[in-house]
Biopython code that builds the backbone (N, CA, C, O; Angstrom):
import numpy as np
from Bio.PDB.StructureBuilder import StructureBuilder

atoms = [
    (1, "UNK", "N", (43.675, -150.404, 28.456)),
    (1, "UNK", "CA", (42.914, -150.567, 29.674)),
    (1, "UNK", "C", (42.385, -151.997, 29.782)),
    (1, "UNK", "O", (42.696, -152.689, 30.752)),
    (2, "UNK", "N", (41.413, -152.559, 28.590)),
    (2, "UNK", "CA", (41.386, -153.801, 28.645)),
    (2, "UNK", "C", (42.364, -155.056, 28.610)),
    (2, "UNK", "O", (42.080, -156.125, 29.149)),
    (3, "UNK", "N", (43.216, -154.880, 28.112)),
    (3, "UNK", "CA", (44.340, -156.128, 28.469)),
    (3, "UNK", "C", (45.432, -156.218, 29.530)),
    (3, "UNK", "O", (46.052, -157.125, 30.085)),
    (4, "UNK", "N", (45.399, -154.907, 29.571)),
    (4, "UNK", "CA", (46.677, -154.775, 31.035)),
    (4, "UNK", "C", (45.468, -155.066, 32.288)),
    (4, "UNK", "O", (45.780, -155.485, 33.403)),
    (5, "UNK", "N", (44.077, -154.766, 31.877)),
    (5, "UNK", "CA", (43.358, -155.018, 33.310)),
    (5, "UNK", "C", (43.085, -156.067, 33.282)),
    (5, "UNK", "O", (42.945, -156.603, 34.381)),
    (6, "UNK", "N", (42.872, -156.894, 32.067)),
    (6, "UNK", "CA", (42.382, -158.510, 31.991)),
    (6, "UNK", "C", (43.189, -159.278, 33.137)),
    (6, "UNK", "O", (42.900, -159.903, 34.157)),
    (7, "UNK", "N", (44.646, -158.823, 32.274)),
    (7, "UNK", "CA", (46.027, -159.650, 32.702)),
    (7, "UNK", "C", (46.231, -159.354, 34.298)),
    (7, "UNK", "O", (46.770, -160.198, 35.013)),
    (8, "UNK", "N", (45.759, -158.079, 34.822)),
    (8, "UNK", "CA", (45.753, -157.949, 36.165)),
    (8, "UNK", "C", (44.959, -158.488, 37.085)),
    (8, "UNK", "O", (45.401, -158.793, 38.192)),
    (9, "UNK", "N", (43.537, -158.692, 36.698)),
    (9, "UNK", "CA", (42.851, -159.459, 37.099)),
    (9, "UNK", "C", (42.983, -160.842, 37.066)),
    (9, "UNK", "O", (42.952, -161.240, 38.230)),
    (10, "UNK", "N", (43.099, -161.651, 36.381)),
    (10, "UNK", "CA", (43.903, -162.820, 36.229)),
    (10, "UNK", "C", (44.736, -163.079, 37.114)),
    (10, "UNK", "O", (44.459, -163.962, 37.926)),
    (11, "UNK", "N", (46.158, -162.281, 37.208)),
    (11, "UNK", "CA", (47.057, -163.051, 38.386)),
    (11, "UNK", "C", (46.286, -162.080, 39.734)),
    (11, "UNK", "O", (46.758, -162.536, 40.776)),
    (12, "UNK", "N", (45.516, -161.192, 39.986)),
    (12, "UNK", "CA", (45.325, -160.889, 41.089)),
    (12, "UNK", "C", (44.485, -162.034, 41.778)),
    (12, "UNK", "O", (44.413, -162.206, 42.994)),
    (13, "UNK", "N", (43.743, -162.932, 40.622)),
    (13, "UNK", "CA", (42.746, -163.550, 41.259)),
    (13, "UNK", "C", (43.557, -165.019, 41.445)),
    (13, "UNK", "O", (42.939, -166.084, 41.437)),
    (14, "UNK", "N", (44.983, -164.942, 41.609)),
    (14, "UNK", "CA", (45.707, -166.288, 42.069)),
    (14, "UNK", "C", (46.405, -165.716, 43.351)),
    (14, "UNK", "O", (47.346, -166.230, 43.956)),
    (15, "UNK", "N", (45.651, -164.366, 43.684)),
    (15, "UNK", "CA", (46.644, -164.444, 45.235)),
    (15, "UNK", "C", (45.691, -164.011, 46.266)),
    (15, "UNK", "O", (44.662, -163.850, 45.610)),
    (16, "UNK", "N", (45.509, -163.822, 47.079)),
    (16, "UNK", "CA", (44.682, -163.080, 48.535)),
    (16, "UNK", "C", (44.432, -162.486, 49.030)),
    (16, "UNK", "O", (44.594, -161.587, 48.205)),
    (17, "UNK", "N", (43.973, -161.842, 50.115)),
    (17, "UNK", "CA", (44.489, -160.331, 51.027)),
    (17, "UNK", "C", (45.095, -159.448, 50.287)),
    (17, "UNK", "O", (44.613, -158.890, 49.301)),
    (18, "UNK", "N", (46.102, -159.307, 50.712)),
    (18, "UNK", "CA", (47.420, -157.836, 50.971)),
    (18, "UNK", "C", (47.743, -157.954, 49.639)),
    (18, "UNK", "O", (47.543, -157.054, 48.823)),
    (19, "UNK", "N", (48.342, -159.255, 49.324)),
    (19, "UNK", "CA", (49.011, -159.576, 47.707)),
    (19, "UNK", "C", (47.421, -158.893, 46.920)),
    (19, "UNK", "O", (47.453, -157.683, 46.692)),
    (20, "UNK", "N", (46.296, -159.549, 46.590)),
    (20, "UNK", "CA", (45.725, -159.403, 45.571)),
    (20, "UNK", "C", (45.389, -157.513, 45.574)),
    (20, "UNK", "O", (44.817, -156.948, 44.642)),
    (21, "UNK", "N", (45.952, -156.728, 46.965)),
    (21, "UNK", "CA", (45.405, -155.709, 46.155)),
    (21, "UNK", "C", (46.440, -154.297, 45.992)),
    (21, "UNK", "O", (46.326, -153.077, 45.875)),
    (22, "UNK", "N", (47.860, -155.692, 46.098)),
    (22, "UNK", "CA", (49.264, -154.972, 45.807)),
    (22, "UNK", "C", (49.627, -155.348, 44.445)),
    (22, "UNK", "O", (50.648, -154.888, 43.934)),
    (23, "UNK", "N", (48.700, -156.319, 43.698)),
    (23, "UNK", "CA", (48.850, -156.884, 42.207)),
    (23, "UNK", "C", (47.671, -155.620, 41.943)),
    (23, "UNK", "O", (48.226, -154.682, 42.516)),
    (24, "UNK", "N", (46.510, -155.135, 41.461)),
    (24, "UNK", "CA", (45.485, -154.498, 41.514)),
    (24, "UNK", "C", (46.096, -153.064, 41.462)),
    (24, "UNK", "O", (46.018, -152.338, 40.471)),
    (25, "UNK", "N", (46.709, -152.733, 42.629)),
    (25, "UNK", "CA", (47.225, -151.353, 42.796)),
    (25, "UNK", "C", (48.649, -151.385, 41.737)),
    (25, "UNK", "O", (49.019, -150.408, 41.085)),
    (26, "UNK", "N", (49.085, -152.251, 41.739)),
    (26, "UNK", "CA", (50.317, -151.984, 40.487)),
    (26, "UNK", "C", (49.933, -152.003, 38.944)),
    (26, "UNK", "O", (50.584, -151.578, 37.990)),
    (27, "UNK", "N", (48.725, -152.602, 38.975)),
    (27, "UNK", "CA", (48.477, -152.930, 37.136)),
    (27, "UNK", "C", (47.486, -151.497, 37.434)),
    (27, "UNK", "O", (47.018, -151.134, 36.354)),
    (28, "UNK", "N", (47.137, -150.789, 38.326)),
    (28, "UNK", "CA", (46.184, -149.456, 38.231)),
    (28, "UNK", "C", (47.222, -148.787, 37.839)),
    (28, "UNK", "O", (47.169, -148.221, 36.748)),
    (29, "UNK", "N", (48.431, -148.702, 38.668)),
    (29, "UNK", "CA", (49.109, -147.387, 38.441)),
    (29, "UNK", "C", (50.141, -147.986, 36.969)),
    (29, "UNK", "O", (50.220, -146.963, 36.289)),
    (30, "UNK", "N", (50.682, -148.764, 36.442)),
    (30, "UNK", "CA", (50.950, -149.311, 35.332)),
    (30, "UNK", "C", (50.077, -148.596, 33.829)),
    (30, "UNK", "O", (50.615, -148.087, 32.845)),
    (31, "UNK", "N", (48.512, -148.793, 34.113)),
    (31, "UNK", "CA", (47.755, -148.502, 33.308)),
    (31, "UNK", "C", (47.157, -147.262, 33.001)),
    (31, "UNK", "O", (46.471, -146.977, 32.020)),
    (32, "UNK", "N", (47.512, -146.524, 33.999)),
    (32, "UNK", "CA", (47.561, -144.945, 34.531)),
    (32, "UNK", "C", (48.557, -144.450, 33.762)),
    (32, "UNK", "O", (48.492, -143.533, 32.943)),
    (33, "UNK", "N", (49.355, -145.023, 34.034)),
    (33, "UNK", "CA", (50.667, -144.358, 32.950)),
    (33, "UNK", "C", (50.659, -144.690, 31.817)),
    (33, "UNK", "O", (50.805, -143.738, 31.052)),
    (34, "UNK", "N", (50.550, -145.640, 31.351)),
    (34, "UNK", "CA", (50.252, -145.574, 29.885)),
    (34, "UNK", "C", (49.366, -143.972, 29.672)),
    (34, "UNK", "O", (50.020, -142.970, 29.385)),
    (35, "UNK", "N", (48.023, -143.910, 29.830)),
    (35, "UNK", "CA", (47.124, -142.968, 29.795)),
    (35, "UNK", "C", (47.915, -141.305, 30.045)),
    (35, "UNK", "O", (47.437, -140.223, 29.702)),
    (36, "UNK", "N", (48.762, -141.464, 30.491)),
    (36, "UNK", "CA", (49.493, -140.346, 31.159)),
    (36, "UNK", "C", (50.916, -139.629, 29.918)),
    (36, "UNK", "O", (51.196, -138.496, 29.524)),
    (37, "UNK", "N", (51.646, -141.401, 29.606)),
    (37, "UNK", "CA", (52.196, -141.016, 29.091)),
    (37, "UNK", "C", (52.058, -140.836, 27.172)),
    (37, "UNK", "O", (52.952, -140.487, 26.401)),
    (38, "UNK", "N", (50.716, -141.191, 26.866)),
    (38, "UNK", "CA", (49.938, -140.869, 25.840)),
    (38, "UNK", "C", (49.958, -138.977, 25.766)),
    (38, "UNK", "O", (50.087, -138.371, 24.702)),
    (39, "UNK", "N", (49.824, -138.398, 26.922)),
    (39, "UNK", "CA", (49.675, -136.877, 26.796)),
    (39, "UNK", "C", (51.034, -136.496, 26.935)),
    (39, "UNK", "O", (51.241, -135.340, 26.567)),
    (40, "UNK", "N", (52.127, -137.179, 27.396)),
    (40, "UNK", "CA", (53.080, -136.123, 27.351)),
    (40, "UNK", "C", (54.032, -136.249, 26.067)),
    (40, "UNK", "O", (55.092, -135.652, 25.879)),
    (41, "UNK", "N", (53.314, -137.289, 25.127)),
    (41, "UNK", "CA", (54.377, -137.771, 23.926)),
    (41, "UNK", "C", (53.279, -137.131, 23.211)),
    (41, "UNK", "O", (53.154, -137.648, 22.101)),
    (42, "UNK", "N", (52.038, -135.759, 23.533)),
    (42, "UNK", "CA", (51.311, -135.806, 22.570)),
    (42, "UNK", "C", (50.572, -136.643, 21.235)),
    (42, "UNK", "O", (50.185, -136.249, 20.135)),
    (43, "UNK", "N", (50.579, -137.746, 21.781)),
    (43, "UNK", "CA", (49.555, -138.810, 20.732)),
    (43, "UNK", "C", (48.367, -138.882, 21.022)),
    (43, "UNK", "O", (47.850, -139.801, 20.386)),
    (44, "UNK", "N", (47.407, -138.179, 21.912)),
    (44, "UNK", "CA", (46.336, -138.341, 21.910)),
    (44, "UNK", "C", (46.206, -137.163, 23.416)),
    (44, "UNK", "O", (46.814, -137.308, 24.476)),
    (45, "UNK", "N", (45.253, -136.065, 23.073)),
    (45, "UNK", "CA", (44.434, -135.091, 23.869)),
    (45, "UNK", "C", (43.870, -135.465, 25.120)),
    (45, "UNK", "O", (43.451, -136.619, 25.208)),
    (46, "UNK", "N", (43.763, -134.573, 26.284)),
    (46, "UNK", "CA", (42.935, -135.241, 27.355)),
    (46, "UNK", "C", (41.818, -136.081, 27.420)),
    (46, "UNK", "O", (41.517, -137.051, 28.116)),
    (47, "UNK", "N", (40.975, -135.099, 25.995)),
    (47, "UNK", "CA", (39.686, -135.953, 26.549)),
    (47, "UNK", "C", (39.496, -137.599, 25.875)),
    (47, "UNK", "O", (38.758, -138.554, 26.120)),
    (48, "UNK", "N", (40.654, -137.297, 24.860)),
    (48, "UNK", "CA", (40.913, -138.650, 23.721)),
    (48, "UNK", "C", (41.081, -139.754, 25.051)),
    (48, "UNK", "O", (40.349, -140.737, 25.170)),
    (49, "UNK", "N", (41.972, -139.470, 25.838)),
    (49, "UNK", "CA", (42.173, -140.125, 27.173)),
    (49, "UNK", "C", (41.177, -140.408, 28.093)),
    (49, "UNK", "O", (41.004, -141.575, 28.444)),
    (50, "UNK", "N", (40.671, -139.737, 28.421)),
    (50, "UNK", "CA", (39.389, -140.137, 28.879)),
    (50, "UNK", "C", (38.576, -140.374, 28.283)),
    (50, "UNK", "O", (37.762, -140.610, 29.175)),
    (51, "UNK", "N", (38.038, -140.533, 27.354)),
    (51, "UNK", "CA", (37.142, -141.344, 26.465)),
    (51, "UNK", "C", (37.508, -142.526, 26.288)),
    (51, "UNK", "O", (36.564, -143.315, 26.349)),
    (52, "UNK", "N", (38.828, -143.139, 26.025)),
    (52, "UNK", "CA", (39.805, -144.162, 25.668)),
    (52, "UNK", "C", (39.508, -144.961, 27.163)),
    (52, "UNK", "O", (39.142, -146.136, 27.131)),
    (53, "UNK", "N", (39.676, -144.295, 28.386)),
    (53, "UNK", "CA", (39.718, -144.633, 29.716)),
    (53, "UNK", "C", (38.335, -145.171, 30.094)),
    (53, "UNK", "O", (38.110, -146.111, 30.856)),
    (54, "UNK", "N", (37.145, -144.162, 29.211)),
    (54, "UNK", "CA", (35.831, -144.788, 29.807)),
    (54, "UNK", "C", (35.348, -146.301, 29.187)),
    (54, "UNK", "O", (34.860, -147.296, 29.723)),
    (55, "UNK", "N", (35.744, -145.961, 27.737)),
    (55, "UNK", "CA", (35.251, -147.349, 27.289)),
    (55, "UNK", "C", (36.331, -148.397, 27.299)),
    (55, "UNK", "O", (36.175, -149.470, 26.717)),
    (56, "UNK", "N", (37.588, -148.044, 28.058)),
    (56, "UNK", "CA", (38.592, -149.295, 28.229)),
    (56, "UNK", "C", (37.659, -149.857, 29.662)),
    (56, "UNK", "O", (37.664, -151.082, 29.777)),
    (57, "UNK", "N", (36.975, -149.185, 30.604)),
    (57, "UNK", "CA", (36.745, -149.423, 32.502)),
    (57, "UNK", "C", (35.693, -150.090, 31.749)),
    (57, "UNK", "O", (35.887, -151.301, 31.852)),
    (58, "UNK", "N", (34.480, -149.804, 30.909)),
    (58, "UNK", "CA", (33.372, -150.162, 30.420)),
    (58, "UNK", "C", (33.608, -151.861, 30.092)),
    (58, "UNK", "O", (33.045, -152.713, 30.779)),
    (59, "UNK", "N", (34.578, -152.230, 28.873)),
    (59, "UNK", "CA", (35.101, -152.921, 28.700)),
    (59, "UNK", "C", (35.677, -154.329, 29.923)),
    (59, "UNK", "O", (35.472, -155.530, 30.102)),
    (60, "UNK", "N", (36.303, -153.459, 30.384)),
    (60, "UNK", "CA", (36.647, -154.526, 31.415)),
    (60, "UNK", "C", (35.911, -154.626, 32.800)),
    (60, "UNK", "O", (36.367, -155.027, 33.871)),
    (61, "UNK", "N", (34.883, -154.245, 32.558)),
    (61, "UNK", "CA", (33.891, -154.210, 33.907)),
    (61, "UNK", "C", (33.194, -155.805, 33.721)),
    (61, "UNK", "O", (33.101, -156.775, 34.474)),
    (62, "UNK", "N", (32.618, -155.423, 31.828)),
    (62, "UNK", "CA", (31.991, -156.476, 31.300)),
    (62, "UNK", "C", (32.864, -157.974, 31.170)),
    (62, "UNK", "O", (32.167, -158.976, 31.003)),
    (63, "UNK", "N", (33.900, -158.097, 31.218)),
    (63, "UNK", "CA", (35.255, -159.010, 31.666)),
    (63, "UNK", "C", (35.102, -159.400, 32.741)),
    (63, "UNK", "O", (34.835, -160.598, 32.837)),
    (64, "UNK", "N", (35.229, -158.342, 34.384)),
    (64, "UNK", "CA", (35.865, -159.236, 35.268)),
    (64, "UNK", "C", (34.145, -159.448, 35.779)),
    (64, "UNK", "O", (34.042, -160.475, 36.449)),
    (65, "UNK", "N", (33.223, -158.936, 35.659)),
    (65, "UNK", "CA", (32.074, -159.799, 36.371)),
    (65, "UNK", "C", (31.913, -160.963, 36.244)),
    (65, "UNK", "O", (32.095, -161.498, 37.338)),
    (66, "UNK", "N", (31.656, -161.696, 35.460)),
    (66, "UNK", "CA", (31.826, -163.162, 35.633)),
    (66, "UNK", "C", (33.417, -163.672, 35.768)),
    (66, "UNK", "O", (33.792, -164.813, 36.038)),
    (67, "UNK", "N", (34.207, -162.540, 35.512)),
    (67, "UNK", "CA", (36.077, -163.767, 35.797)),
    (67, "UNK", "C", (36.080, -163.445, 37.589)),
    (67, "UNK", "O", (36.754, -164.116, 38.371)),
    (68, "UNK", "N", (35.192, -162.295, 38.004)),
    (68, "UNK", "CA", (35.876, -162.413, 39.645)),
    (68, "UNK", "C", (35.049, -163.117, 40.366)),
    (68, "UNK", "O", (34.982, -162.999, 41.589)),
    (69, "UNK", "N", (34.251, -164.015, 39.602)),
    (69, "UNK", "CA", (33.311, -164.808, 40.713)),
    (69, "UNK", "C", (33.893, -166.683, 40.421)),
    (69, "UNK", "O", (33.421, -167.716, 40.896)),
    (70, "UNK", "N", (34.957, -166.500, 39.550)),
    (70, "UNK", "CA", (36.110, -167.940, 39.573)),
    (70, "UNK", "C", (37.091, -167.644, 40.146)),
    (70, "UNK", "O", (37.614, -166.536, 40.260)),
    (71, "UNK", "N", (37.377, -168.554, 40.512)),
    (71, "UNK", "CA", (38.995, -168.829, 41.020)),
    (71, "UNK", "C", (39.823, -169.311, 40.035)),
    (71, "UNK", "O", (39.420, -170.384, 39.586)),
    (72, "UNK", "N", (41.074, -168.804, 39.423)),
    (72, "UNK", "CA", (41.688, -169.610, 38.355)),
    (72, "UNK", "C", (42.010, -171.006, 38.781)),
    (72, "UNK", "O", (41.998, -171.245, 39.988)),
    (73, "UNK", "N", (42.410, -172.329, 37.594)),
    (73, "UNK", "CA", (43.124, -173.400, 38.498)),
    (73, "UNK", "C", (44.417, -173.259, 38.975)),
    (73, "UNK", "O", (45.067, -172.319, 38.519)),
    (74, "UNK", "N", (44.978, -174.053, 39.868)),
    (74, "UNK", "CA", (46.279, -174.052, 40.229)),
    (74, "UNK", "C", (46.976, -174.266, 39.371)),
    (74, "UNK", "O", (46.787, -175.087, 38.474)),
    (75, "UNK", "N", (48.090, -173.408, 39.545)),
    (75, "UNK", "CA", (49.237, -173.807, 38.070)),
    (75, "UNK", "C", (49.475, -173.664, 36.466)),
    (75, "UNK", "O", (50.116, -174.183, 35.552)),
    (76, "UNK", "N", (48.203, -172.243, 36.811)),
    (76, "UNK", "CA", (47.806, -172.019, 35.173)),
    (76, "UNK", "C", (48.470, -170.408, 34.851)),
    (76, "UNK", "O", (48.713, -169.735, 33.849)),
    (77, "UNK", "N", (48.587, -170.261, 36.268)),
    (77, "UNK", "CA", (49.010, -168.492, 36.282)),
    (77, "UNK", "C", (51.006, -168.363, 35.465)),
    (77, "UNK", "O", (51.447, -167.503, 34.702)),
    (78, "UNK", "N", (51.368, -168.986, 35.771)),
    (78, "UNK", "CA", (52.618, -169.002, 35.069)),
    (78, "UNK", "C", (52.938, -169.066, 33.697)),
    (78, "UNK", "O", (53.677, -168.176, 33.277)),
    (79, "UNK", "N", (52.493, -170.027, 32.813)),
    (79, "UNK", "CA", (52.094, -170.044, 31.219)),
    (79, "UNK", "C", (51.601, -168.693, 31.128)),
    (79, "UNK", "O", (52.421, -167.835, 30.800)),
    (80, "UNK", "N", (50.404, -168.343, 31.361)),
    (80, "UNK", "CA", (49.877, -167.062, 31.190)),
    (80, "UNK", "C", (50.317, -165.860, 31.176)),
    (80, "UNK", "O", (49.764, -164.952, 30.555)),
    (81, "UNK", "N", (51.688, -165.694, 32.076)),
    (81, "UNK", "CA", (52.157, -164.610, 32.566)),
    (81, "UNK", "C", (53.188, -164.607, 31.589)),
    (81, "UNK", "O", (53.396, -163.506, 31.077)),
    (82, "UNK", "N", (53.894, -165.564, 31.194)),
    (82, "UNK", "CA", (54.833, -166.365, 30.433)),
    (82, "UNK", "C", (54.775, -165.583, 28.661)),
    (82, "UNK", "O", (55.558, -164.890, 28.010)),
    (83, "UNK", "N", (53.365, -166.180, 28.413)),
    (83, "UNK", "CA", (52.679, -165.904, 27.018)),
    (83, "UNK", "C", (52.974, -164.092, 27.092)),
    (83, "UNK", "O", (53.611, -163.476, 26.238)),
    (84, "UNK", "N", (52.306, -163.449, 28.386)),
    (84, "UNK", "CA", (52.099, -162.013, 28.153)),
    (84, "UNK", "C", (53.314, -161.270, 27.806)),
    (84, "UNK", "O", (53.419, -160.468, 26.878)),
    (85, "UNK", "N", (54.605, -161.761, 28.995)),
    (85, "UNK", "CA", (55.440, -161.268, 28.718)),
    (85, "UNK", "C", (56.215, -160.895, 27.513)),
    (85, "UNK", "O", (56.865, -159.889, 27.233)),
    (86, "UNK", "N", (55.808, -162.646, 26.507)),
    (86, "UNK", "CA", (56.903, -162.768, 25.046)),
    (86, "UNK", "C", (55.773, -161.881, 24.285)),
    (86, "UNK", "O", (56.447, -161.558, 23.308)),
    (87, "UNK", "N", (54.911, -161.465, 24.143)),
    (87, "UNK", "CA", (53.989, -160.597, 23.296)),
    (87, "UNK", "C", (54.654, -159.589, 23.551)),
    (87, "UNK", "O", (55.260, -159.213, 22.548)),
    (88, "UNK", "N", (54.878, -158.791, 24.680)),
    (88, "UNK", "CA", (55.192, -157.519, 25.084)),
    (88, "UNK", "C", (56.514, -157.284, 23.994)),
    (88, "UNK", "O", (56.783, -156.489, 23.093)),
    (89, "UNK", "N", (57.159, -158.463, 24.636)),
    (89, "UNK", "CA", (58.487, -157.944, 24.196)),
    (89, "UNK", "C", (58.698, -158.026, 22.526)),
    (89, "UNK", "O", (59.430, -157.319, 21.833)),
    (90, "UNK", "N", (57.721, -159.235, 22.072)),
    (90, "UNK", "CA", (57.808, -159.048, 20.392)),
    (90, "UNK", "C", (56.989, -157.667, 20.093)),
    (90, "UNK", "O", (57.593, -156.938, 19.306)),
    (91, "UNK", "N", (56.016, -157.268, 20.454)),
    (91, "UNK", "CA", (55.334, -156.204, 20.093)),
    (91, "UNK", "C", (55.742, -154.590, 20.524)),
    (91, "UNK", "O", (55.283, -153.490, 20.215)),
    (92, "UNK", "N", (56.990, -155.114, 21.515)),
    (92, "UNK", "CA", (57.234, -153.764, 21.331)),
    (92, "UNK", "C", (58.177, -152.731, 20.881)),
    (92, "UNK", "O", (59.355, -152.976, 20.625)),
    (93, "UNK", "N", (57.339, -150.942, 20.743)),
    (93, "UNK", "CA", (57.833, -150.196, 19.567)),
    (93, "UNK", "C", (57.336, -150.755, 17.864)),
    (93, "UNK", "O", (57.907, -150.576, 16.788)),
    (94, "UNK", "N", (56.017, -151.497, 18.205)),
    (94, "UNK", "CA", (55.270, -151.558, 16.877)),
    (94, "UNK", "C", (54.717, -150.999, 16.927)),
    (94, "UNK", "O", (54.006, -151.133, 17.923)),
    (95, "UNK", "N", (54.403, -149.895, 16.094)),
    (95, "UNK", "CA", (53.112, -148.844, 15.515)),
    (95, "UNK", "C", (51.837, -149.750, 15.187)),
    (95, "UNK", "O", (51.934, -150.267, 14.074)),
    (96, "UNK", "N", (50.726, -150.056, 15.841)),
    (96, "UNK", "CA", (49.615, -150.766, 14.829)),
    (96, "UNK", "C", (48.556, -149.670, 14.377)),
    (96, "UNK", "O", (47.767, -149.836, 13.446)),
    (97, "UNK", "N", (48.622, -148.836, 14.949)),
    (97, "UNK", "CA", (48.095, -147.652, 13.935)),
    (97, "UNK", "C", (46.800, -147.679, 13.851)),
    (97, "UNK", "O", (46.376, -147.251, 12.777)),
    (98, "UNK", "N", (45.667, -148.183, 14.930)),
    (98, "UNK", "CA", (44.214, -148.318, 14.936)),
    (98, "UNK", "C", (43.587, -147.148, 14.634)),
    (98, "UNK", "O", (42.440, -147.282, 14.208)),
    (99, "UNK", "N", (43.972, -146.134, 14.722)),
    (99, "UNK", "CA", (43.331, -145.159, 14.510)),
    (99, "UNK", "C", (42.730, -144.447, 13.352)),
    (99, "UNK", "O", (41.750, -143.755, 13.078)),
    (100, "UNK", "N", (43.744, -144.931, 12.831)),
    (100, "UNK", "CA", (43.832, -144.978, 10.929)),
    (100, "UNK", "C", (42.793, -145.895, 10.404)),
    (100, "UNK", "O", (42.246, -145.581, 9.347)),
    (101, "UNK", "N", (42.377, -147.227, 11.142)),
    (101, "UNK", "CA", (41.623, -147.788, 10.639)),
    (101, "UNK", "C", (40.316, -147.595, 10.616)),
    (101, "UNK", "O", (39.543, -147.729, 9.667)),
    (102, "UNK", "N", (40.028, -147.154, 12.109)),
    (102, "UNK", "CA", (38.752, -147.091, 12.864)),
    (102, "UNK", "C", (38.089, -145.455, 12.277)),
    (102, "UNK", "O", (36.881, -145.276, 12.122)),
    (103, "UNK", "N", (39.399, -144.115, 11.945)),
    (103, "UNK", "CA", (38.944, -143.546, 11.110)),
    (103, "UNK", "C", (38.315, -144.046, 9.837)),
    (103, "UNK", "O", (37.100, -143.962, 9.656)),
    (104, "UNK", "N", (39.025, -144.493, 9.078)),
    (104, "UNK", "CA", (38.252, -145.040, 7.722)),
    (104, "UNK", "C", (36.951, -145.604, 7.879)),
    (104, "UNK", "O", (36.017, -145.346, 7.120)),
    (105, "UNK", "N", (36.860, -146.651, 9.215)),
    (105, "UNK", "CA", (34.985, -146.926, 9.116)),
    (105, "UNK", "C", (34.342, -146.116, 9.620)),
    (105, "UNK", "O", (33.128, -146.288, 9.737)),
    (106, "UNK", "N", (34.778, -145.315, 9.941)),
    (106, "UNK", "CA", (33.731, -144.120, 10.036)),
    (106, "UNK", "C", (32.774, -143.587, 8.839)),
    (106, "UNK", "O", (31.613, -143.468, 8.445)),
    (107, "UNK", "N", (34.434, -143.308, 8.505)),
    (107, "UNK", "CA", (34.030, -142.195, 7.107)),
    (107, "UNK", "C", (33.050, -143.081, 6.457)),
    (107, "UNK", "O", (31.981, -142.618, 6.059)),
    (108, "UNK", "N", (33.422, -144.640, 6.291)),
    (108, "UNK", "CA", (32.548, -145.354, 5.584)),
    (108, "UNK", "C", (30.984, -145.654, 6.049)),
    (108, "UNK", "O", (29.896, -145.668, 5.474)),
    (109, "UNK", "N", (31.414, -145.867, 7.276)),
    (109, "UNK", "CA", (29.596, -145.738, 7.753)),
    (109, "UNK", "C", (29.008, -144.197, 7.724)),
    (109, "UNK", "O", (27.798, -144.024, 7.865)),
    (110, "UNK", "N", (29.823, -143.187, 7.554)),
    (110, "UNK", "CA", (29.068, -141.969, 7.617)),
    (110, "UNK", "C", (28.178, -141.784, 6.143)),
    (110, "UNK", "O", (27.069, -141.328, 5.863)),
    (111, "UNK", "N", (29.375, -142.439, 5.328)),
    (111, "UNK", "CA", (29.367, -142.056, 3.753)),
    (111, "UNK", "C", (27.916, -142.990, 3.554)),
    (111, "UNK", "O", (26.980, -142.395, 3.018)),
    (112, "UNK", "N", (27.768, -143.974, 3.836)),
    (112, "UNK", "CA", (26.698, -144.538, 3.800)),
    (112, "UNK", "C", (25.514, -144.915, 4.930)),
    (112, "UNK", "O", (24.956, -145.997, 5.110)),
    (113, "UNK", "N", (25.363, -143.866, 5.500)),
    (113, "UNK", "CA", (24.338, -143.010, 6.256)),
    (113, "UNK", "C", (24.043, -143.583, 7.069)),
    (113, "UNK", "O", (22.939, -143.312, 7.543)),
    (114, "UNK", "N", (25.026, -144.948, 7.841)),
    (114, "UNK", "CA", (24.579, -145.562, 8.835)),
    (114, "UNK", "C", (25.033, -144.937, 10.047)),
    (114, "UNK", "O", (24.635, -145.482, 11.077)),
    (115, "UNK", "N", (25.986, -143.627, 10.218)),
    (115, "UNK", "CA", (26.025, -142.890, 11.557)),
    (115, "UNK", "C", (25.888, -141.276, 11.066)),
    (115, "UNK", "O", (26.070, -140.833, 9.932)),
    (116, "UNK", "N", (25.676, -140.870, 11.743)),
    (116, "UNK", "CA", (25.618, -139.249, 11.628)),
    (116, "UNK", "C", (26.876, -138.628, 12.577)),
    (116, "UNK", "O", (26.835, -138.866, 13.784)),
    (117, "UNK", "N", (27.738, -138.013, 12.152)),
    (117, "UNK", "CA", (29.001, -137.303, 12.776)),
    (117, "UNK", "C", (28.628, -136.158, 13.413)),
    (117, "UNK", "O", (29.474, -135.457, 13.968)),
]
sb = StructureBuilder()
sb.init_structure("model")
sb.init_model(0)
sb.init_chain("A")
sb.init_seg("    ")
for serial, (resi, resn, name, xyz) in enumerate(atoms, 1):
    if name == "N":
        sb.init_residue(resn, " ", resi, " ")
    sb.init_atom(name, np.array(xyz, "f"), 0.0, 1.0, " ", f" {name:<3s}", serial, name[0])
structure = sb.get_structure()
């Protein structure tokens, strides 16, 4: 939610009118599906999804308030789009497996009584 909306916000905020909220409406429904297709490959439960969904909107709320009150410069949106694309394509079908991690600090902050489960 946060990087596909970063990246949407970003080039939405290099176009205008009609364009900026035909860039907006494509990285929504883009990012929708991800979320969507998380439940039908069973990797993560509805509400895992919506929880995932609240603190991804949370996340990027705290992002575009100060990015939607700039204008990017001219001529910067291309590199950018450039960079996103070669990530995609090196990163994808990599497992990074956060879940595994973010379990373990749990357990570790539970184990040492700094959260209650």
């Amino acid at each position: 939610m946060l990087v596909y909306g970063a990246i949407t916000l970003a080039v939405a905020a290099g176009f205008s009118c009609w364009r900026r909220s035909a860039v907006i409406a494509v990285g929504a429904a883009f990012i929708a599906g991800i979320g969507v297709s998380r439940l039908i490959v069973h990797a993560h439960s509805i509400p895992e999804v919506l929880v995932g969904s609240l603190v991804g909107i949370a996340a990027l709320a705290l992002f575009a308030r100060p990015f939607l009150g700039h204008s990017p410069p001219p001529g910067r949106l291309r590199p950018l789009l450039a960079a996103c694309a070669l990530l995609m394509v090196l990163l994808h079908g990599q497992d990074l497996r956060a879940e595994d991690m973010l379990h373990a600090i749990g357990l570790y902050l539970n184990g040492a009584g700094m959260v209650c489960l």
